[in-house]
N, C-alpha and C positions, 0 to 999 in steps of 0.2 A: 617446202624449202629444204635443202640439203646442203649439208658442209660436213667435207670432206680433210681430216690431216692424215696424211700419208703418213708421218715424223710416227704422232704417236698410234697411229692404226685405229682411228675413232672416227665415228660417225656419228653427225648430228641430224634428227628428222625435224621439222616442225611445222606445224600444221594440219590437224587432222591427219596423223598415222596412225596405218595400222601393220601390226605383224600378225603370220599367221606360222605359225609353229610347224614343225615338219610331223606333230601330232595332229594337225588341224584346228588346235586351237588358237582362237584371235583374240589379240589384245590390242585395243584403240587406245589412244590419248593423244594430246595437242603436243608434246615434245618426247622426244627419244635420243638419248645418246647410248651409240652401241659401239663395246670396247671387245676390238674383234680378238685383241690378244686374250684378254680374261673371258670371252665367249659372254658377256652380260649385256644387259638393253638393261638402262635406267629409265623409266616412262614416267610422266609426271604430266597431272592436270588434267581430270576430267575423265581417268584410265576405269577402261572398262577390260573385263576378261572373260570370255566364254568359253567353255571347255565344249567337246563333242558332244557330253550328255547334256548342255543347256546348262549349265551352272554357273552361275554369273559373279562376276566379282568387282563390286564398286570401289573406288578409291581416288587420292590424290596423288599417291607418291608408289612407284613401285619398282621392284627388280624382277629380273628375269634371267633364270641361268639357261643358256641352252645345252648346255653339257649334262647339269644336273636333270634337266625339266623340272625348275622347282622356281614358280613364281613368289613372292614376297612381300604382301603390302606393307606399308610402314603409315604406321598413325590411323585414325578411324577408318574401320573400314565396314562393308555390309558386301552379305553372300547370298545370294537369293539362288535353292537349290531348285533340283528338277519338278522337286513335289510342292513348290510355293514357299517353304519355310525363310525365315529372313531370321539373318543370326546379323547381329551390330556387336562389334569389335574394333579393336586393334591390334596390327601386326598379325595379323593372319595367314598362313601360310599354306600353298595348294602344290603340292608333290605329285606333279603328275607320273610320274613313274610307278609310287608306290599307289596312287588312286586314293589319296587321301587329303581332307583339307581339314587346318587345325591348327588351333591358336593354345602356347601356354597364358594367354590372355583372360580376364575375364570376359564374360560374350554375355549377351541376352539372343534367346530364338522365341520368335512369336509363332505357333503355328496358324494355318489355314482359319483355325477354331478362334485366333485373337489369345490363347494360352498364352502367357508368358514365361518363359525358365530360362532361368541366370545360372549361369555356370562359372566354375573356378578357371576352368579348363574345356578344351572337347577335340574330339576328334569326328569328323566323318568320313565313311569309307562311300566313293562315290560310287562304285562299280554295285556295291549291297545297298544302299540308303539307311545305313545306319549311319544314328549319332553314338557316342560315345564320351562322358565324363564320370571323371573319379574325383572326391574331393566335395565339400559341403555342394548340394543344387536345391533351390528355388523353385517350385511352379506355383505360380498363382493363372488359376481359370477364369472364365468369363464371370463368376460366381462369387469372386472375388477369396476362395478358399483357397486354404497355402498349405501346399505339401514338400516334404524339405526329405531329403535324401542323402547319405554318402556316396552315391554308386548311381547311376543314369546310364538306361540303351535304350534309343529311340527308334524305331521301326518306322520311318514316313513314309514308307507302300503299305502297309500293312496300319500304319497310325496305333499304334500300340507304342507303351512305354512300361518299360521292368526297372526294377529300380531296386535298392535296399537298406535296410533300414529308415523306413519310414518311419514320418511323425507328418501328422495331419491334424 
């Protein structure tokens, strides 16, 4: 369904839309209103987002600038990267210009291994598959041992992790 105001230059989608970015990136959900003045698409319910390399981004509520190329969750969200890793957040943000997705949120990512690490912060860069956080982190293993850090770079092609100052 679609409804159209001319007055104020908005667009409303709903029912199973989807946009597909002039990146190629698509983003589904059940409602879309897109404000062709501010160049934004508000997506809401059930919003999915995949970028080109497969990175996926679950949520309820989202923005999308097309000028910036910078999508926006608002409230829980989860990012399931190319390498399987699952990071659970809120307000997550995916800049596709800069190739980066990052929340000043706190996040948990569980790896492939069931690892868990909690972060204050993170950054990832999608083009390298690194993570990136500064600021107290958390890992606890399958083993149920806890390693706690100031400083996290996560390598998930390579599965390595560098970190600094440890305490285990």
């Amino acid at each position: 369904n679609i409804t159209i105001d001319k007055k104020t230059e908005t667009t409303i989608f709903e029912n199973q839309v989807i946009v597909t970015t002039e990146d190629e990136n698509v983003i589904k959900g059940e409602y879309a209103e897109y404000d062709k003045i501010k160049g934004t698409i508000l997506i809401k319910k059930n919003v999915i987002a995949k970028d080109n390399k497969n990175n996926t981004i679950k949520t309820e509520y989202a923005f999308y600038n097309e000028r910036t190329k910078i999508f926006e969750s608002l409230g829980p969200t989860q990012v399931i990267t190319t390498e399987n890793y699952i990071i659970e957040g809120e307000n997550i943000i995916f800049d596709n210009f800069k190739k980066i997705i990052f929340s000043e949120n706190k996040a948990k990512i569980t790896d492939e291994d069931k690892n868990l690490i909690y972060l204050q912060n993170f950054e990832y860069k999608t083009e390298s598959n690194i993570f990136k956080s500064v600021g107290f982190v958390e890992i606890k293993d399958q083993l149920n041992n806890t390693y706690e850090f100031s400083q996290i770079y996560i390598d998930t092609k390579k599965k390595e992790i560098l970190g600094t100052d440890i305490k285990s």
